[in-house]
N, C-alpha and C positions, 0 to 999 in steps of 0.2 A: 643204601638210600631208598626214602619211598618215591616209590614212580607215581602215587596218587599225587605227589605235590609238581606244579604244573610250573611254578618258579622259584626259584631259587637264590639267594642271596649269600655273597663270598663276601666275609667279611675278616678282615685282619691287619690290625691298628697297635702300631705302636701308641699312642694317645687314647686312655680307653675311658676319657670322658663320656658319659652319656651312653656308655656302650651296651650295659643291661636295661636300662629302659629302651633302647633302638631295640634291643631283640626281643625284648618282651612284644613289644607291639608287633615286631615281623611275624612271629609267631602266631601274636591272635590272626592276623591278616592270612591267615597261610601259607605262607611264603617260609618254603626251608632254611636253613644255617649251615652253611659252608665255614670251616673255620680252621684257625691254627693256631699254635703255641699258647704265648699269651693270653689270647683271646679268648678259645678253648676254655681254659682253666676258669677264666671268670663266670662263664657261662656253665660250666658245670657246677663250680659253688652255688651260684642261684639258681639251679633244676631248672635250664631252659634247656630245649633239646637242641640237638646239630649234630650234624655230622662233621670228623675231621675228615683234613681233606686227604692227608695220606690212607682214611679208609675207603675212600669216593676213588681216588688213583690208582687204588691198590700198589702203589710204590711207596715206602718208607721216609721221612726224612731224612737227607744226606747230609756231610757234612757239616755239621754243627749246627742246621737249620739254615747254613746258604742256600741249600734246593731245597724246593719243599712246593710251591704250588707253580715253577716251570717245567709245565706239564702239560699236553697237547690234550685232557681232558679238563685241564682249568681253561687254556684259552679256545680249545675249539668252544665251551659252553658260554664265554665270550665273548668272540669273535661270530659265531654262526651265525647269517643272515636271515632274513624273513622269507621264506618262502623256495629256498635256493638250499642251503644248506641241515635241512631237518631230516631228509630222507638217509644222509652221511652221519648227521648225530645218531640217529635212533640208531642205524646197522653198529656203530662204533661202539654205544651205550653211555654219550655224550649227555649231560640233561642242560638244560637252558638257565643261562647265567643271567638274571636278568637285571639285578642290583650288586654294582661292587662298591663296597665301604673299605676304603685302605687312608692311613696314613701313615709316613714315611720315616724312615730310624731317623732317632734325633742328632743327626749328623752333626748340628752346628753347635747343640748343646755341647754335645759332647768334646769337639775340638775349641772350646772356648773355654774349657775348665783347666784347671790351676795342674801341670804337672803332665798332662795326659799322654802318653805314650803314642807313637806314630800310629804301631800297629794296629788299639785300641781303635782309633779315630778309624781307619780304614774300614776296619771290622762293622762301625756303623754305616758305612754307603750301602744305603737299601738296592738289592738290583729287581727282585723280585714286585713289590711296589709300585714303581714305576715304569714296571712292564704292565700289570695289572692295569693300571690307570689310564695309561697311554690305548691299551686295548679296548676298554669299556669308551672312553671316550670317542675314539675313533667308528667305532659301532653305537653310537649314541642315538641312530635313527630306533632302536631298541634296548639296549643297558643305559640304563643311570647311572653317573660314575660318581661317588662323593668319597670328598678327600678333607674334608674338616667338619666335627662335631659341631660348628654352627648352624649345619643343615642338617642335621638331623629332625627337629621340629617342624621342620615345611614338609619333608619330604614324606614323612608321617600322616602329614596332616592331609596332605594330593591325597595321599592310598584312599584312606580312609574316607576323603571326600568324594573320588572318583572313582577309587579302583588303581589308578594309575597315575604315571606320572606326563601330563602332557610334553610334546614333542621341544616345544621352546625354553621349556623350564630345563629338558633335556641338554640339550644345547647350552644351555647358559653354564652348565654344569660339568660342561666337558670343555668347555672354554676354560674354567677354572683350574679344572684338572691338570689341563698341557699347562697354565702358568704353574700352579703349585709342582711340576713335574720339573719344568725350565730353571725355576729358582731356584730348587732343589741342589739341580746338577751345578747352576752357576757358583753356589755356595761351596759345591765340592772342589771347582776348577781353578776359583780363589786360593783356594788352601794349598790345593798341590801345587800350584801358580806362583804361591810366597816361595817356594823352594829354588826357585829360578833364580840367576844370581847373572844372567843376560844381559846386557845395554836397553833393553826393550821392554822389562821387566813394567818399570814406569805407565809404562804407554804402549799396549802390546796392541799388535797390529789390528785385535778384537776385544770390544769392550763392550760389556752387558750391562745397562744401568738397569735397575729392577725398581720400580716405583708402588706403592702400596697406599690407594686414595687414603684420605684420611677423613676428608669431609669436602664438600660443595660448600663455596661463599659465594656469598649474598650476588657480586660482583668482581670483576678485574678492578684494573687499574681507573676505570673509568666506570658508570653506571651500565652502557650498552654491552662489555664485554664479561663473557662468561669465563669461573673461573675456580682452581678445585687447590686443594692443599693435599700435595705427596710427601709422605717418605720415602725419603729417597734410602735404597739399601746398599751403602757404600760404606760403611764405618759403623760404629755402637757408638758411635758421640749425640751426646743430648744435647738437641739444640729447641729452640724456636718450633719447628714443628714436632717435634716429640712434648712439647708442654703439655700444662695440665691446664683447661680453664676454668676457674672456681669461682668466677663471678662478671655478669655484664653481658650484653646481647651480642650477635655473633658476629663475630673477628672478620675483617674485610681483607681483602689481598692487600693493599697498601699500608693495614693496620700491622698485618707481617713481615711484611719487609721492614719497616721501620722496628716493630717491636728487635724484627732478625739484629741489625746496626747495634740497639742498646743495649741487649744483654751481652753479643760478641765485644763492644768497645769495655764496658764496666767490666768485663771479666779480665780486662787486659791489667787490671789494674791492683795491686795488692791491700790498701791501706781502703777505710770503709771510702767506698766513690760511689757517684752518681753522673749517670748521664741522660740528659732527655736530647729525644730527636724530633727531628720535622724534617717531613720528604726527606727521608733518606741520610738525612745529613746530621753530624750532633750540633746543638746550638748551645748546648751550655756543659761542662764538662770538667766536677770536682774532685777531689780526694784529699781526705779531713779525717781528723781524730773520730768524729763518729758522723753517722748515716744523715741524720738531720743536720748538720752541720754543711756536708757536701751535699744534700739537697739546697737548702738554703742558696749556698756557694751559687752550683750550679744555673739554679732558677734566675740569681740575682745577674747574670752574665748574658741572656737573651731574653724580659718577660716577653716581650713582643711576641717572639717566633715559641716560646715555651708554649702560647694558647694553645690550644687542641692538639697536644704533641704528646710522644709517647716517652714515658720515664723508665728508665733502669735501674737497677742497686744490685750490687754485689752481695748485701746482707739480707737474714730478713726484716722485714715491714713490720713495725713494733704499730701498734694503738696511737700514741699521738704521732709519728710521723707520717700517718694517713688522715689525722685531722689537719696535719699542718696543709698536705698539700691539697685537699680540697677547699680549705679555705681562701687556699694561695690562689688555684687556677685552675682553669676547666682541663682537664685531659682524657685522652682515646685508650692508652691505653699503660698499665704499669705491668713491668714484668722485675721479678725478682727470684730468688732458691729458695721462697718459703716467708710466710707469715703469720701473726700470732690470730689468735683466734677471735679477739676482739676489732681491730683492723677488719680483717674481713667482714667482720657485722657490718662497719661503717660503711666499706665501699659495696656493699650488699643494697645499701640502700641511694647509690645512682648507678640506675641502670646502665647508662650512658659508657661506662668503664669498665673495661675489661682487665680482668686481675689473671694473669699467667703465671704459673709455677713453672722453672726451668730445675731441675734437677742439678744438684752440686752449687759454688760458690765463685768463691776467687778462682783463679788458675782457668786461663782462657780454654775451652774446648774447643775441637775444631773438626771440622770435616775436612776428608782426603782431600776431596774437589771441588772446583767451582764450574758452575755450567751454566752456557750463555747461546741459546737458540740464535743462528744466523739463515738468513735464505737458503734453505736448503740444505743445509749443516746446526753441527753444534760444536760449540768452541769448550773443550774442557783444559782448564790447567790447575795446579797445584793451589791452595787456598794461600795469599801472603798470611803468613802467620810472624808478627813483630817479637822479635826476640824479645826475654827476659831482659830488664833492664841491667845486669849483670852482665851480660852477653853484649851489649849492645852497646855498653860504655866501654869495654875491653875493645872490641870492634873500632872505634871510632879515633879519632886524629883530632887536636886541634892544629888549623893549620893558620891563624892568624899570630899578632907579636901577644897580643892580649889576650889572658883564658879567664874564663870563665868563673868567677866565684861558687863557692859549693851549692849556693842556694840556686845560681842561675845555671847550672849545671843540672839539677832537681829540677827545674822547672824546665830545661831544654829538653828531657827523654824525656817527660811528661807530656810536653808537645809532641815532641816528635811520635809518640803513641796514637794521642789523638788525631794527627796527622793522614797517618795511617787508615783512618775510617771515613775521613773526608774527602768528596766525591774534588775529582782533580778540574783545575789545579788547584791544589791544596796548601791554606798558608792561616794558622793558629799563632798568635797571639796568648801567649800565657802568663802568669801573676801570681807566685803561691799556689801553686798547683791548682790552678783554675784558670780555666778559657777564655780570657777577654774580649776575644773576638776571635772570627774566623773566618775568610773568606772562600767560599765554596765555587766550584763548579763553571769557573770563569775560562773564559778561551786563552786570557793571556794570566800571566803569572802575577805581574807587573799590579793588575787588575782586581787579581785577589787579594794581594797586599795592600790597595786603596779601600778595599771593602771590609778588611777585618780592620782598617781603623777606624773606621766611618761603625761602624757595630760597636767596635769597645766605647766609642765616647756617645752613643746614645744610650749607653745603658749606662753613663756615670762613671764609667774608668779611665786615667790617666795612664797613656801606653807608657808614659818614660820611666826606664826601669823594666820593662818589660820583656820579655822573649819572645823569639820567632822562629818558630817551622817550617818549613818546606817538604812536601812531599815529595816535589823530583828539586833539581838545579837547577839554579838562573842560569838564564842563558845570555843575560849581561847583565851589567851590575845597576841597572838601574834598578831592580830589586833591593838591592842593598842599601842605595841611596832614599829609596822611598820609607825602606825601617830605620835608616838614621834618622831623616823629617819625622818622624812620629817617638822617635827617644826611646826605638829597640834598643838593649844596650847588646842581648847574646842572638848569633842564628844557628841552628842545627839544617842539615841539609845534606845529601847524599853527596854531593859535586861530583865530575864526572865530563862540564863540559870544557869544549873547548877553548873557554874563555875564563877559566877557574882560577889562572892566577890577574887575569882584571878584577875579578870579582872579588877574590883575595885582599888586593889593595884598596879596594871602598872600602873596604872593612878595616881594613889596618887606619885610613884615613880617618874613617868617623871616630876610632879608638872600641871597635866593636870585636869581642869573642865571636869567631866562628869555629863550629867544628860539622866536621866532615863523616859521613857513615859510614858508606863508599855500599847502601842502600836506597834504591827507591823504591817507594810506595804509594804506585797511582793506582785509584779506585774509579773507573767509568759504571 
């Protein structure tokens, strides 16, 4: 090594983005090259100078490059303090680490690929990396620790402006590190974790949720509350916040949560559907030989509550069915798996609308979990995920004298789908595979049933002939007596209480199809 160079930089990255321009520049700055494998090689093709580190160690690398810079001359020129520890380096022949550029084996890549062998995946847990990083970090009143080729252009740019890199920039930079370091391991504890075959497996007594900002809105739920959009790292499922947005000004936290409802209920569904929502909830919800058709549907089932509401499709967005619905109604926000290229000119031209790309189509995706902040705690459980209607008509019972026609059988899981995504107590109305009405969010059940009829006939529909869902069970049958008054002819419904066979005989009395899940689906 040259002793004239007064600092030093360790630099060894699996990801070797950006890697020759960072050492070119280190270079002109005078700042030596510490290096290994990988890295090395690159570096020597483009005639930058460095030194490896097994010649700075004078120990070899061992073992197929598992050792290689654990080694009390890598971290004592890391770890050594200002003003405490230089009279121990110089006798040692320690020299001063003063920048460490590391990132980490691609652990997750590698065990996410098709076939991969145990060992393989093993063979990528970096140890050496995250010892580096953890040390530069921790000594960060002096080492800059950087662990992502995004920063390489700041950090460049301090040198070169300062000389150095200020103490706060430092810090922020070693904050990053222990997460990039934390995620790391949780990724690895996941994996070895799936091997478990425990009672506890589920729900282990410790659980690391890892979140990855994605951008600041505008506001919360309300204008005074602040409020930021995560990825959350728990699955590779695309959802809502993994979108893409390719048109309209920026996405409000209530604009996501509703968007989140319309592409999860639309994906539930196979045949081209369409669902729009408002607060949370769907108000109109079709499935039709094509996309404009179950717009139409949809739209035609709430205009009221459709105003300022957000639209879903399972398909993509063709050119006239984005002139249908802007001539139809004002809306917040449309999210879909893609659209054609003319469509998006149109809605390019109101601002006002934001156009999401959700990756994939039909076939519901889902996240592991659902998670719900309480005073002091967080409530996580399983996401409901409504079985395949296949699944779910095998599942089920009719338990009345009267069943069902095929059509009202079609139009009962259809409900009982939509159901599903309606904030409880939940009771859908449906008609040819669209939502006549729906009463949402009411204290009594009873209640909801009077409000999704009072919905279907202001928007011009006759319930008789109709269907009815429930998301949980009446808990007496005046529920059932209030869908006969209105000419329900079928109900779908978990049952469960215990007054199922009263509730059974209103049914047989009105001459009404009931069938039974032996599922509830409440959504708070």
């Amino acid at each position: 090594m040259d002793r004239k160079l007064e600092r030093w930089a360790l630099i060894s990255v699996s990801d070797k983005s950006g890697l020759r321009e960072l050492a070119e520049e280190l270079v002109d700055l005078e700042i030596g090259i510490l290096t290994t494998g990988g890295s090395s090689k690159i570096l020597k093709e483009s005639n930058i100078p460095f030194t490896e580190v097994s010649k700075y160690t004078g120990h070899p690398e061992i073992m197929g490059g598992r050792v290689k810079t654990l080694h009390p001359k890598i971290h004592g020129g890391i770890l050594g303090r200002d003003g405490i520890d230089y009279d121990l380096m110089e006798e040692l022949g320690i020299y001063s680490i003063d920048f460490v550029v590391v990132n980490l084996y691609p652990f997750e890549e590698t065990a996410s690929k098709e076939g991969v062998s145990f060992d393989e995946v093993i063979e990528n847990i970096d140890i050496g990396g995250p010892a580096l990083l953890r040390a530069a970090a921790k000594n960060h009143s002096r080492v800059t620790s950087v662990c992502s080729p995004d920063d390489y252009q700041d950090i460049v740019s301090q040198l070169k402006t300062s000389g150095n890199i200020p103490l706060d920039k430092r810090r922020v930079l070693a904050a990053k590190s222990f997460r990039h370091v934390s995620l790391y391991d949780e990724k690895i504890a996941g994996y070895l974790g799936s091997f478990d075959r425990s009672d506890d497996l589920q729900f282990p007594s410790e659980k690391k949720i890892n979140l990855k900002r994605k951008k600041i809105l505008r506001y919360g739920e309300n204008p005074h509350q602040g409020a930021a959009l995560y990825e959350i790292d728990l699955t590779d499922a695309k959802g809502v916040a993994n979108s893409r947005q390719l048109a309209g000004k920026q996405l409000s936290y209530n604009n996501l949560v509703d968007a989140d409802t319309a592409i999860e209920c639309v994906r539930s569904f196979n045949g081209a559907s369409c669902v729009i929502v408002k607060h949370a909830n769907p108000c109109g919800v079709s499935e039709s030989e094509t996309l404009k058709g179950a717009y139409e549907k949809a739209f035609s089932a709430d205009p009221t509550s459709a105003f300022g509401g957000v639209i879903g499709f399972n398909r993509p967005v063709t050119k006239t069915l984005a002139q249908l619905i802007l001539s139809n109604q004002f809306l917040e926000v449309i999210v879909a798996p893609d659209y054609d290229e003319e469509s998006l000119e149109i809605f390019a031209k109101k601002e006002n609308v934001r156009v999401l790309k959700v990756s994939g189509n039909h076939g519901r995706v889902h996240s592991d979990w659902e998670l719900k902040t309480i005073g002091g705690g967080l409530l996580v459980q399983e996401k409901d995920r409504p079985e395949k209607e296949g699944v779910m008509q095998s599942a089920s019972e009719i338990v009345t004298t009267r069943s069902p026609t095929e059509e009202e059988r079609t139009d009962l899981f259809f409900a009982y789908r939509v159901a599903s995504f309606v904030k409880s107590n939940a009771i859908v109305f449906v008609k040819d595979r669209l939502s006549i009405g729906i009463g949402a969010g009411q204290m009594s059940r009873i209640y909801s049933a009077k409000l999704a009829g009072i919905k279907a006939l202001d928007a011009g529909f006759k319930v008789g002939g109709a269907v009815m869902a429930s998301d949980a069970f009446f808990p007496f049958r005046d529920g059932i007596d209030e869908a006969a008054a209105q000419g329900i002819r079928a109900v779908i419904q978990p049952g469960g209480s215990v007054r199922d066979k009263e509730v059974i005989e209103a049914a047989n009395e009105h001459s009404i199809a009931m069938i039974f899940t032996g599922r509830r689906h409440f959504r708070h």
